[in-house]
C-alpha positions in Angstrom: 147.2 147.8 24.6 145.5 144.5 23.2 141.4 144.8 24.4 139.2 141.8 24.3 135.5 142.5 23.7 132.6 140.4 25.2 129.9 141.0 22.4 128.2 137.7 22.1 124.8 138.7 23.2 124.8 141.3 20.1 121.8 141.0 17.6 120.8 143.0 14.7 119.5 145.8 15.1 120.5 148.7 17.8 122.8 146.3 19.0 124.5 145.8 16.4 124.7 149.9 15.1 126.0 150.1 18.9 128.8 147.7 18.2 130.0 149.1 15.2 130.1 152.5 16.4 132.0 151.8 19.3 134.3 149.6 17.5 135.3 152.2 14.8 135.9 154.7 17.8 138.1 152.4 19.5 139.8 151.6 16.3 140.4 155.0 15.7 141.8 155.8 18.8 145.1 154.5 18.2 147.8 152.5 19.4 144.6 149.6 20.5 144.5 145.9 19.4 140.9 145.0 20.0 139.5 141.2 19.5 135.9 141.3 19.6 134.3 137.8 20.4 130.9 137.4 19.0 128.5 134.8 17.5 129.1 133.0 14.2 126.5 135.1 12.5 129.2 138.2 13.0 132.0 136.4 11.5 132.4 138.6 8.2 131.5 141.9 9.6 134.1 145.0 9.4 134.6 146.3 12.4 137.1 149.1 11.6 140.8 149.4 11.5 143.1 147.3 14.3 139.7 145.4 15.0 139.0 142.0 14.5 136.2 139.4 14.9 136.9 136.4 16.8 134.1 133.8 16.0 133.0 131.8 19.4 130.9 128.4 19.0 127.0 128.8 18.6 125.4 129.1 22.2 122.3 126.5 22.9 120.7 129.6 25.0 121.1 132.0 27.8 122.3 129.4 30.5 124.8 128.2 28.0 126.1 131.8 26.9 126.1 132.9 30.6 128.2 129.9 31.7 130.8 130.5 28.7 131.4 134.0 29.4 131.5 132.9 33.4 134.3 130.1 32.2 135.3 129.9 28.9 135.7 133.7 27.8 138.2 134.5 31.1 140.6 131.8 30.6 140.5 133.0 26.5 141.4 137.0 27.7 143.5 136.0 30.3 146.3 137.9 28.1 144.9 140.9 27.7 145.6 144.1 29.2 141.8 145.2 29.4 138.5 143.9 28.2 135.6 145.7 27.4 132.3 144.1 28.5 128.7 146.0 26.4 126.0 143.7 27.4 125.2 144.0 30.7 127.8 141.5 32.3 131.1 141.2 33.3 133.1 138.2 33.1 133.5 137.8 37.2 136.7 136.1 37.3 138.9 138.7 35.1 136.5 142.1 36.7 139.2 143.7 37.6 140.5 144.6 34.4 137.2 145.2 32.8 135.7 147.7 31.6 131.5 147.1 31.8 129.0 149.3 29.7 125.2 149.0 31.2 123.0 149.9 28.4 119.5 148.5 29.4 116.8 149.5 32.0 115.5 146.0 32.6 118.4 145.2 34.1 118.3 148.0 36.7 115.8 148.6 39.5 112.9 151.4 38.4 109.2 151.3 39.2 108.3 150.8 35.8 109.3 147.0 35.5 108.0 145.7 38.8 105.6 143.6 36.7 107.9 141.4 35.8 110.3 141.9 38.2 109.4 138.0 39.3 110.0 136.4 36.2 113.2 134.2 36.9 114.8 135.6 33.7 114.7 139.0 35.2 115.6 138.2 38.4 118.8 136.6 37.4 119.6 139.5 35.3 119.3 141.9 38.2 121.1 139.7 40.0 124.2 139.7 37.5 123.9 143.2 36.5 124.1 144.0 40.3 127.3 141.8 40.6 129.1 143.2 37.6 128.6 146.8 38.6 130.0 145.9 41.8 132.8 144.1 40.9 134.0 145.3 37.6 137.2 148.0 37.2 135.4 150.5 35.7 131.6 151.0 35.0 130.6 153.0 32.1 126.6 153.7 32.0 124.9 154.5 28.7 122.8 157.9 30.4 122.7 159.9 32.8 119.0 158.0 33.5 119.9 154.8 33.7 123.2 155.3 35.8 120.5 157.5 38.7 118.3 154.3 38.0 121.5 152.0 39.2 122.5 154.1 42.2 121.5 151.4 44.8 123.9 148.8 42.7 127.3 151.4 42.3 126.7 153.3 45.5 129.3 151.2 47.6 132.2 151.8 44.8 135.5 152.8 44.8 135.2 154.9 42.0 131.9 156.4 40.9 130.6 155.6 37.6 131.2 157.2 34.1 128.2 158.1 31.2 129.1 157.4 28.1 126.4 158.6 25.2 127.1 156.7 21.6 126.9 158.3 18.7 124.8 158.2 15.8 126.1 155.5 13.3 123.5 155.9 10.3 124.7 157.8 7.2 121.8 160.4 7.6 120.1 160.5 4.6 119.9 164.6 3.4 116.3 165.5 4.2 114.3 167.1 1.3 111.3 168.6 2.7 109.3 168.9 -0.3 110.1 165.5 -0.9 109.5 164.1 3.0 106.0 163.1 3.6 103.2 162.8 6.0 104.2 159.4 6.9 104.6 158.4 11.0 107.9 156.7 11.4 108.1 153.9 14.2 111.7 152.0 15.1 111.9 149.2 17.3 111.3 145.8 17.9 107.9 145.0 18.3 107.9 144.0 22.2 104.9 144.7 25.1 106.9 147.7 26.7 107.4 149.7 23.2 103.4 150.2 23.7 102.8 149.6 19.6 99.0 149.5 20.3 98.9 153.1 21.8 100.5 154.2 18.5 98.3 152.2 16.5 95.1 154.5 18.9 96.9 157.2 18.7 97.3 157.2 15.0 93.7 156.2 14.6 92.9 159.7 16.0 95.0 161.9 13.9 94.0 160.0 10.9 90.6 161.0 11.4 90.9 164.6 12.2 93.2 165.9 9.8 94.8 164.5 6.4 97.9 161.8 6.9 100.1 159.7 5.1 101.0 156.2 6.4 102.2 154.9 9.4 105.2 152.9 8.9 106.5 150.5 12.0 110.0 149.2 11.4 110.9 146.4 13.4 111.3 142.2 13.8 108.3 140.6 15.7 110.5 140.1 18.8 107.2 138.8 21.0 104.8 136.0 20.0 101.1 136.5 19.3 102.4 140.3 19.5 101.9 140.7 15.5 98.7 139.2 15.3 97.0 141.2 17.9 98.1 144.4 16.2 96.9 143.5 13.3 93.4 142.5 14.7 93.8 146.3 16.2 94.4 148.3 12.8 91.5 146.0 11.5 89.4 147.4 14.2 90.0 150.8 14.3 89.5 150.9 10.3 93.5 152.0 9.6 95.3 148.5 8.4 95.2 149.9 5.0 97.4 152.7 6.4 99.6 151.1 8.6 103.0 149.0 7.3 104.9 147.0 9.3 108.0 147.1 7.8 110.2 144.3 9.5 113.7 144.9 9.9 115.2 147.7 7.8 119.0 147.7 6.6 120.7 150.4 7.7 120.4 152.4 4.3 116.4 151.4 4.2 115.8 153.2 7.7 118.7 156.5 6.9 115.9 156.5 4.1 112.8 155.7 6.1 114.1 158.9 8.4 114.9 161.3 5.9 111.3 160.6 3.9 108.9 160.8 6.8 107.3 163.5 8.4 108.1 162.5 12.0 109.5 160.2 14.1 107.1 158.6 16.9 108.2 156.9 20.3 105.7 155.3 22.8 107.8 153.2 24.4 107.2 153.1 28.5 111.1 152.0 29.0 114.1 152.9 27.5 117.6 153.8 29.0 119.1 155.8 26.1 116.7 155.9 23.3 119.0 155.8 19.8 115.8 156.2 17.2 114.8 159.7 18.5 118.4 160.5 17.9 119.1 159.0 14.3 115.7 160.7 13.7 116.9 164.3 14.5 120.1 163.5 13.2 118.5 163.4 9.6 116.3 166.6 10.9 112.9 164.6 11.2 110.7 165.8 14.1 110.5 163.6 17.2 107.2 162.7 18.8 108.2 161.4 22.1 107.2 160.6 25.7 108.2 163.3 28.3 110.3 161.2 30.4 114.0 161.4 32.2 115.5 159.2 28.6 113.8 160.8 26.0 114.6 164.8 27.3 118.0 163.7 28.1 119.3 162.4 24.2 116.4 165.1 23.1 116.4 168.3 24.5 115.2 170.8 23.6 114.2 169.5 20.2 111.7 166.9 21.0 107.9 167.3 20.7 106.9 165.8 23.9 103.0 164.6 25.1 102.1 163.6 28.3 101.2 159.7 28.5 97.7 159.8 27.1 96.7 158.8 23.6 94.9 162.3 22.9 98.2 164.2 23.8 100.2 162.0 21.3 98.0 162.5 18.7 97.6 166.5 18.8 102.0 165.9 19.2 101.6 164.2 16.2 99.3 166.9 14.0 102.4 169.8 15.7 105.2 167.5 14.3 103.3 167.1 10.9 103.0 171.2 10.5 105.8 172.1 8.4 104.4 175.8 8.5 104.8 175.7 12.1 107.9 174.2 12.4 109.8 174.3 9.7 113.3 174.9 9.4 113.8 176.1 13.5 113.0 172.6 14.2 115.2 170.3 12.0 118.1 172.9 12.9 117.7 172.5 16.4 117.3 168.6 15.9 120.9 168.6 14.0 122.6 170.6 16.5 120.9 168.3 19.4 122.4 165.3 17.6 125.9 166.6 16.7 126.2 166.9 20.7 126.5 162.6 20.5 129.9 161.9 18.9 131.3 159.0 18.8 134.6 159.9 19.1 133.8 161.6 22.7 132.7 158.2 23.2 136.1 156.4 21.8 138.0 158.9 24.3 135.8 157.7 27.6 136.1 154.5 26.7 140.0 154.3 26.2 140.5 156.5 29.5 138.4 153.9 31.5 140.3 150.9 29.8 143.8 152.6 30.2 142.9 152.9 34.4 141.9 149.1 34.3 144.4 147.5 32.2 146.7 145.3 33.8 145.0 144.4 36.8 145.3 141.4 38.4 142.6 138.8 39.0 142.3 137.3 42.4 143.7 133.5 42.2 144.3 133.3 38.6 147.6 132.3 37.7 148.0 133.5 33.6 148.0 131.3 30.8 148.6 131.4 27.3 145.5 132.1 25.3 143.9 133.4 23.4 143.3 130.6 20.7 143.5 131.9 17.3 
């Protein structure tokens, strides 16, 4: 079966991980020829075996990529048997035979976005994400969350939805506890809804109630003026000679940023499947996360959960950072969580869904010959 794979809105970072996972589970599978379209900037990466990278021409912005994958991309996949679509968005005219992934809650309808829920960008992602869901083969929802967040949109279907939960594609780092610190590990890009000035409060607190390391926030500036004001903030509170802000990590920096701290910390007020919490437990680091629907659902019953108040998060934190406490119960229960996400369960969904779509026709589209190589 030869698969085509829409991945030009991929981006370092989770979304990336997400993509090689998924493309070394396919790979793996068997008896799969898989073409994975994607920006210049992904030319060179090594997707796995029977996998390929297919470079498409730089994209001016989101009107531009939305109009190629709209156009462009269906006439190129016409001669595939199924196409696998991760971001969001199916290619309308070849639906039929595709297999689409939802993997963000922005894109959804929940109460916790209506702020920006009249920003045209958003709108015309709902809008898209509504049509996809409707009209693609097969929908595929990252959690169990996000696809009770989507009912309204998949209700009507045919065929009900799928979950399929990725894996964890860091090598975890082996955790030495005498050598892992007192350090506060954040992951993520540095947007509004990841809430980085509540950890920045919240660690404020703890560091002046009991004895701390650093607090260490990995991830690229992904909002302006964003940077500056949480800057101004540690300056403030009287921590910016504990905080670092870290950038982007490689993926052998953060296995090691994991493995060498003493927790892992989440604010965030939005998240469909939250993958740091994960890769954090999968190295055996306590979690420190927000008791919400996303976070219990990859979690369990190994995450250290506050309510949403910057007192509760910091008396989470001071628990997490209590080896004595905790100890070896908790980073047993946080590898036995993790080992429940495989990414091989998630090669086998995927291939079932594809296998039921491939071959379908699309509604007044006579084949061609294509795809350009």
């Amino acid at each position: 079966m030869r698969v085509a794979v829409e991945a030009t809105s991929v981006a370092p970072g989770g979304g990336l991980s997400f993509l090689r996972g998924a493309m070394r589970a396919l790979g793996e599978q068997g008896g799969l020829e898989v073409d994975v379209y994607a920006q210049p900037w992904l030319a060179k990466e090594q997707l796995g075996p029977h996998v390929r990278v297919l470079v498409t021409r730089p994209f001016r912005g989101v009107w531009h990529r939305l109009t190629w994958i709209q156009s462009e991309f269906p006439r190129r996949t016409a001669e595939y048997d199924a196409i696998f679509a991760p971001g969001n968005l199916a290619p309308l005219a070849v639906a039929a035979k595709t297999v689409l992934f939802v993997q963000n809650a922005h894109v959804v309808p929940q109460p916790l976005w209506h702020g920006e829920y009249t920003a045209t960008k958003r709108r015309l992602q709902r809008l898209l994400a509504r049509l996809s869901i409707r009209r693609a083969g097969r929908v595929l929802f990252i959690s169990e969350t996000l696809k009770t967040w989507a009912r309204q949109y998949w209700c009507s279907n045919a065929t009900e939805p799928g979950v399929a939960h990725p894996g964890v594609t860091l090598m975890a780092e082996s955790r030495c506890v005498s050598r892992a610190g007192r350090d506060v590990l954040v992951v993520g890009n540095l947007v509004p809804h990841k809430r980085v000035d509540r950890t920045l409060r919240a660690f404020a607190l703890l560091s002046r109630r009991i004895p701390v390391g650093r607090l260490r926030i990995a991830g690229s500036d992904a909002s302006s003026g964003l940077m500056r004001s949480l800057r101004e903030f540690t300056t403030r509170e009287g921590i910016a000679q504990k905080v670092d802000f870290l950038g982007f990590l490689g993926a052998d920096a953060l296995s090691h940023a994991y493995a060498s701290s003493g927790c892992y910390l989440s604010t965030s007020a939005l998240e469909a499947f939250p993958l740091p919490p994960l890769e954090a437990i999968a190295a055996g680091t306590p979690a420190v996360v927000p008791d919400t629907d996303p976070f219990r659902e990859v979690c369990g019953t190994a995450g250290l959960y506050f309510a949403d108040n910057d007192e509760a998060i910091a008396r989470r934190l001071a628990d997490a950072l209590d080896e004595t406490r905790w100890g070896s119960q908790l980073r047993r229960k946080a590898r036995e969580r993790a080992a429940m996400f495989s990414w091989p369960a998630f090669g086998e969904t995927l291939v079932s869904a594809l296998t039921g779509v491939a071959g379908r026709p699309s509604p007044g589209r006579s084949p061609s010959v294509i795809p350009a190589r």
